[in-house]
Gaussian input, Z-matrix of N, CA and C with variables (Angstrom, degrees):
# hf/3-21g

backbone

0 1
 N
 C     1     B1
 C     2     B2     1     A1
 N     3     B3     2     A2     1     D1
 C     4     B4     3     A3     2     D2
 C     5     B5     4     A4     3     D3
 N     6     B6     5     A5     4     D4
 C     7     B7     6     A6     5     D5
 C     8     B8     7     A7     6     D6
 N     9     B9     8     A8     7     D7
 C    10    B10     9     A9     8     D8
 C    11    B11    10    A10     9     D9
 N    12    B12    11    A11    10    D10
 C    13    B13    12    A12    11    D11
 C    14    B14    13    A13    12    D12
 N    15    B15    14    A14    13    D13
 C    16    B16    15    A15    14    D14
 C    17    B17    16    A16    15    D15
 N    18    B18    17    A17    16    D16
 C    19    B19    18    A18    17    D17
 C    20    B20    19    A19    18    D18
 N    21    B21    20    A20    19    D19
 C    22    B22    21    A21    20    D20
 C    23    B23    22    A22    21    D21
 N    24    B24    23    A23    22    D22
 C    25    B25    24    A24    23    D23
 C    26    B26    25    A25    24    D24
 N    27    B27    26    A26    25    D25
 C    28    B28    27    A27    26    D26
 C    29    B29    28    A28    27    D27
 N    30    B30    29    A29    28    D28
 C    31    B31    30    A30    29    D29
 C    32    B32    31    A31    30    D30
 N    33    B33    32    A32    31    D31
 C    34    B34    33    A33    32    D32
 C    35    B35    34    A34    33    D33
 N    36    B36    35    A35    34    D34
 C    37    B37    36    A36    35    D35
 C    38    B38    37    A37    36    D36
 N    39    B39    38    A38    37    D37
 C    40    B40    39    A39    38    D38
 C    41    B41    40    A40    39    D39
 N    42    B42    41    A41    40    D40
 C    43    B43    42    A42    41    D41
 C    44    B44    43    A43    42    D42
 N    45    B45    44    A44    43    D43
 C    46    B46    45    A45    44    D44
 C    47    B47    46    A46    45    D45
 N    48    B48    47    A47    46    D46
 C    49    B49    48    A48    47    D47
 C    50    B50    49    A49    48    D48
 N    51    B51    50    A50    49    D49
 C    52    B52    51    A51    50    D50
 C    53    B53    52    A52    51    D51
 N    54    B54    53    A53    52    D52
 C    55    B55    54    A54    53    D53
 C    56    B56    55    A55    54    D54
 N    57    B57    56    A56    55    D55
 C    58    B58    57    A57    56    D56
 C    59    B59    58    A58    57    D57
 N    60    B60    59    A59    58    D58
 C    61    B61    60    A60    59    D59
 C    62    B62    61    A61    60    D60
 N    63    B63    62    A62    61    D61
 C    64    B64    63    A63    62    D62
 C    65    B65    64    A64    63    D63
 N    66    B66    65    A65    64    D64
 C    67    B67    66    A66    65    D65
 C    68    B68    67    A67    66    D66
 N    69    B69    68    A68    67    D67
 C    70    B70    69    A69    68    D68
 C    71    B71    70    A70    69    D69
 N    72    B72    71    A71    70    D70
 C    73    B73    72    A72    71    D71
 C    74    B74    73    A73    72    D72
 N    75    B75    74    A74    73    D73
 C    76    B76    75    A75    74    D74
 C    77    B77    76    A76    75    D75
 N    78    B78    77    A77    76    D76
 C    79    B79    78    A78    77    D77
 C    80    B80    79    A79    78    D78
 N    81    B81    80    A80    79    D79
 C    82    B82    81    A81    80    D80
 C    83    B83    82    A82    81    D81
 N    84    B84    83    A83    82    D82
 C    85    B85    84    A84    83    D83
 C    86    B86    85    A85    84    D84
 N    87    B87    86    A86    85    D85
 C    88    B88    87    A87    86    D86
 C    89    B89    88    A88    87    D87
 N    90    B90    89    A89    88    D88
 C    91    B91    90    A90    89    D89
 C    92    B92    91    A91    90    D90
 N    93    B93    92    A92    91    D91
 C    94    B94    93    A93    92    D92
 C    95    B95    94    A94    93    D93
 N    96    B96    95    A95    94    D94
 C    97    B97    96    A96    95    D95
 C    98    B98    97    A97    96    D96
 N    99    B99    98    A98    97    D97
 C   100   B100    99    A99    98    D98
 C   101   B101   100   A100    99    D99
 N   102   B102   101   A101   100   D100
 C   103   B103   102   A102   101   D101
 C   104   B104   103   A103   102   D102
 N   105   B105   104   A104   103   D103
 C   106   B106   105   A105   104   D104
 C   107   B107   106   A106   105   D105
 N   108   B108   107   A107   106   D106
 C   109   B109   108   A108   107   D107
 C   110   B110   109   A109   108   D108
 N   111   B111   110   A110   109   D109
 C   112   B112   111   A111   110   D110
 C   113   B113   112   A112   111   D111
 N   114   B114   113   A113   112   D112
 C   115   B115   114   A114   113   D113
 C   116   B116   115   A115   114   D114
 N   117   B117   116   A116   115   D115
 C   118   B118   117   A117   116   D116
 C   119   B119   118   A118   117   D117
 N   120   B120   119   A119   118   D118
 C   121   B121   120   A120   119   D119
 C   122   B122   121   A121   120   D120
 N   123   B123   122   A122   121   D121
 C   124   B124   123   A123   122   D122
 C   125   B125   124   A124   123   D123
 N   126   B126   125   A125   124   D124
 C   127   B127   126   A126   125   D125
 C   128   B128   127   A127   126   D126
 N   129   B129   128   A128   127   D127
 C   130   B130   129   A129   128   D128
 C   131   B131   130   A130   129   D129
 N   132   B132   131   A131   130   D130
 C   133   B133   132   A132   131   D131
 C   134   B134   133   A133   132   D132
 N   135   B135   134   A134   133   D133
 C   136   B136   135   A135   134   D134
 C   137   B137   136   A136   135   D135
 N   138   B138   137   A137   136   D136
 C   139   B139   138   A138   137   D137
 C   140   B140   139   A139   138   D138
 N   141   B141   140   A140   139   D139
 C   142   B142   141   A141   140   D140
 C   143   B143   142   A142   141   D141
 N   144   B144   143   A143   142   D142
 C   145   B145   144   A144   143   D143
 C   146   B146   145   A145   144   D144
 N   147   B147   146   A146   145   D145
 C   148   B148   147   A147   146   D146
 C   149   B149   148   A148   147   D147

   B1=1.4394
   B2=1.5218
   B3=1.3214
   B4=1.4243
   B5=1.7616
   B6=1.0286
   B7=1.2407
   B8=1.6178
   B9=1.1305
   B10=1.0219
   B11=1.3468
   B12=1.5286
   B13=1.3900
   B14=1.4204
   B15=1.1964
   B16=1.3842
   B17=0.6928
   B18=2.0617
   B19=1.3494
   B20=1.5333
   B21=1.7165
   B22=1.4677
   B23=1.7536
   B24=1.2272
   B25=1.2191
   B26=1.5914
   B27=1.2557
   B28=1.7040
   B29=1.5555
   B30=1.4216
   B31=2.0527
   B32=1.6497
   B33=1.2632
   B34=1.3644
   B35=1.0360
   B36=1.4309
   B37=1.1415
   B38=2.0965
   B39=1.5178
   B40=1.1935
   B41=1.7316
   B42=1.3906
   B43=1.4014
   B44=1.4240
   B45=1.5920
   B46=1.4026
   B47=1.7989
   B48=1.4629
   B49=1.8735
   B50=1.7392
   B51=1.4083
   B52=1.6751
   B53=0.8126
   B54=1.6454
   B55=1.9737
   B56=1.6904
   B57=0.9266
   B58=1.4754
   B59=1.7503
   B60=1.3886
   B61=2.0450
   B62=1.4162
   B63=1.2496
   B64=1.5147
   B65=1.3943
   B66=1.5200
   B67=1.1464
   B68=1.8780
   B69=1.4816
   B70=1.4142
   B71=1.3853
   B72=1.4440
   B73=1.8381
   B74=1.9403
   B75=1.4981
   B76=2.3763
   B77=1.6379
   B78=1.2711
   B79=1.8380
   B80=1.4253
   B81=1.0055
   B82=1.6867
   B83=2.1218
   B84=1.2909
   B85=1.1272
   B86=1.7381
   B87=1.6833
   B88=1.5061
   B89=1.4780
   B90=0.8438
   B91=1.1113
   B92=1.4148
   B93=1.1797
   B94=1.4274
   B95=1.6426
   B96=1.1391
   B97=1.5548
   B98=1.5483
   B99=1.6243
   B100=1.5274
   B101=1.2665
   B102=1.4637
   B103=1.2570
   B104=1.6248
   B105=1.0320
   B106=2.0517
   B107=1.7559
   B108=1.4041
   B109=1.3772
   B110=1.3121
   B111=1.4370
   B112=0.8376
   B113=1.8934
   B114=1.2219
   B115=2.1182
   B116=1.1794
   B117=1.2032
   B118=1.8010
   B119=1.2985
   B120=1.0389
   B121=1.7263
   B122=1.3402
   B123=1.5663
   B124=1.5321
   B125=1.4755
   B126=1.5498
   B127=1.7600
   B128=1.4044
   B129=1.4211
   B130=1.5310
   B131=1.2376
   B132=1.2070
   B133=1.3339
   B134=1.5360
   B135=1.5168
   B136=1.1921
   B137=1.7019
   B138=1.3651
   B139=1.5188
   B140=1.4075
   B141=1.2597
   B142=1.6858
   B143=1.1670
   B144=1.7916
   B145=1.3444
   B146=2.0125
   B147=1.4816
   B148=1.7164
   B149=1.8733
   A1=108.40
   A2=109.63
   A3=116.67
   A4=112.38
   A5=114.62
   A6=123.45
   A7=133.13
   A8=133.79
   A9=125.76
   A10=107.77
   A11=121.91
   A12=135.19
   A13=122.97
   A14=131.38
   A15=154.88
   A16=116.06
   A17=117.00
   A18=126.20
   A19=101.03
   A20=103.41
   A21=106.24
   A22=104.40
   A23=120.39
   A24=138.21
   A25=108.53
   A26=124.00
   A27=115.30
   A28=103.02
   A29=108.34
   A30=103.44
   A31=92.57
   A32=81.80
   A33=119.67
   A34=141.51
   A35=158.77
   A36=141.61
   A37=112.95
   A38=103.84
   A39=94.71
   A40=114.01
   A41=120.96
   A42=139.58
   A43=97.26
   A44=132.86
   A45=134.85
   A46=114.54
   A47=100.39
   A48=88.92
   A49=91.73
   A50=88.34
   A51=138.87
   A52=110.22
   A53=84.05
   A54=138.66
   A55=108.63
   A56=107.52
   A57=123.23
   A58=101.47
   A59=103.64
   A60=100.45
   A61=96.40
   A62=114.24
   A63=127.76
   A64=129.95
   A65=105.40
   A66=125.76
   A67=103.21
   A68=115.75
   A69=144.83
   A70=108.55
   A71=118.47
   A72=113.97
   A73=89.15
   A74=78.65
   A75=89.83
   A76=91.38
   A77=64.78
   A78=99.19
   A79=117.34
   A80=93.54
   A81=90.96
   A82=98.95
   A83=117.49
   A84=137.28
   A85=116.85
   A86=102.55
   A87=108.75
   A88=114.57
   A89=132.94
   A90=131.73
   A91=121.31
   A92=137.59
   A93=124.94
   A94=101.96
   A95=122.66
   A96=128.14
   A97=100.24
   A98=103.68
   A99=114.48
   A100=137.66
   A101=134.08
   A102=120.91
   A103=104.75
   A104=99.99
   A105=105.08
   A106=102.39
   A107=117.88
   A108=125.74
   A109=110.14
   A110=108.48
   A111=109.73
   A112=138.76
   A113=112.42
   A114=111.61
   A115=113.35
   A116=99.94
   A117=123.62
   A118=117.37
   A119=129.42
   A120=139.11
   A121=106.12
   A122=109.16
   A123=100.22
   A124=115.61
   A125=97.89
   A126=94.34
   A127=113.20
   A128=113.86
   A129=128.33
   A130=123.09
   A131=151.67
   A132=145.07
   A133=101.87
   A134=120.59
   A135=120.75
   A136=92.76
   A137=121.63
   A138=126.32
   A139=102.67
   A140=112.26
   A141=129.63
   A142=90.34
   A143=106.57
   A144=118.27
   A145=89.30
   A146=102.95
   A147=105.01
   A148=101.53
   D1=148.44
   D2=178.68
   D3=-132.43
   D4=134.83
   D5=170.70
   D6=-127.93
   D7=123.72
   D8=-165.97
   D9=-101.02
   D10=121.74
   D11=170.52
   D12=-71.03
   D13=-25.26
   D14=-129.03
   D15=153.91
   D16=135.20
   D17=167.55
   D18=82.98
   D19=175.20
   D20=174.72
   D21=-109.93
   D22=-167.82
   D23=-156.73
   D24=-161.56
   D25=89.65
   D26=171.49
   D27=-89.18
   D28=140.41
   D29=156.13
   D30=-148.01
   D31=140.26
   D32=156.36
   D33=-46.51
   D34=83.57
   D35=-166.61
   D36=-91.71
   D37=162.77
   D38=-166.77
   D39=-65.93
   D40=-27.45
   D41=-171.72
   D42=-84.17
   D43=13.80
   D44=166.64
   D45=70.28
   D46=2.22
   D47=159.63
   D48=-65.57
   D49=-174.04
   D50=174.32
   D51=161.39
   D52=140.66
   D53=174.94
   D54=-93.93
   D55=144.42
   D56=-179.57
   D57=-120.22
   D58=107.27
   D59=177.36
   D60=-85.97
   D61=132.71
   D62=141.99
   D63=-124.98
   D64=155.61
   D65=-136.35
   D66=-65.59
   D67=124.11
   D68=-165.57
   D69=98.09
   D70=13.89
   D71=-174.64
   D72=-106.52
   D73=157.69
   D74=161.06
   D75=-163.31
   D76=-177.24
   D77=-175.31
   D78=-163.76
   D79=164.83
   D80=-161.26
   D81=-127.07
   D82=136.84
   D83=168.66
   D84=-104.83
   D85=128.46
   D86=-178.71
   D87=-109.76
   D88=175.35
   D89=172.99
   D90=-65.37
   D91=149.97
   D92=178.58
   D93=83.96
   D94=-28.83
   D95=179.62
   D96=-38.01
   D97=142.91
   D98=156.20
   D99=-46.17
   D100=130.82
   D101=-154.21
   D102=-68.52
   D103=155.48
   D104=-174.84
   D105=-139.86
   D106=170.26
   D107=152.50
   D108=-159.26
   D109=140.11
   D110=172.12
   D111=-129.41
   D112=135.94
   D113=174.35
   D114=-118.03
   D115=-172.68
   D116=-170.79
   D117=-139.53
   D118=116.62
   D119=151.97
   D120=-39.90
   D121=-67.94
   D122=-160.24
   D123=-112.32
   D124=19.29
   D125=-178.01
   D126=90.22
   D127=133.22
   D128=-175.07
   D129=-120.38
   D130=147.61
   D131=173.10
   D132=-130.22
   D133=111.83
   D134=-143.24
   D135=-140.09
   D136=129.60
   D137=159.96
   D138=-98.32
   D139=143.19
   D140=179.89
   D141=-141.47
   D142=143.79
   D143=-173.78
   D144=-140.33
   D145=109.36
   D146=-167.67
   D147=-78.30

């Protein structure tokens, strides 16, 4: 799980969407999930719980 405290969060997905996280949003990644990456413009402050 990922959560963003602060700031935004863009990723990428491999099929060319993107999500933009902002701050009180998450999402959660499973295994087998589509490859993604993700940056920031303005900086993120992010809790991840593996």
């Amino acid at each position: 799980m990922l959560l963003c405290l602060d700031g935004e969060l863009i990723t990428e997905l491999e099929d060319d969407r993107s999500f933009t996280l902002s701050a009180g949003h998450s999402y959660q990644v499973a295994d087998q999930a589509e490859a993604h990456r993700s940056s920031t413009r303005l900086g993120a402050t992010l809790f991840i719980v593996d």
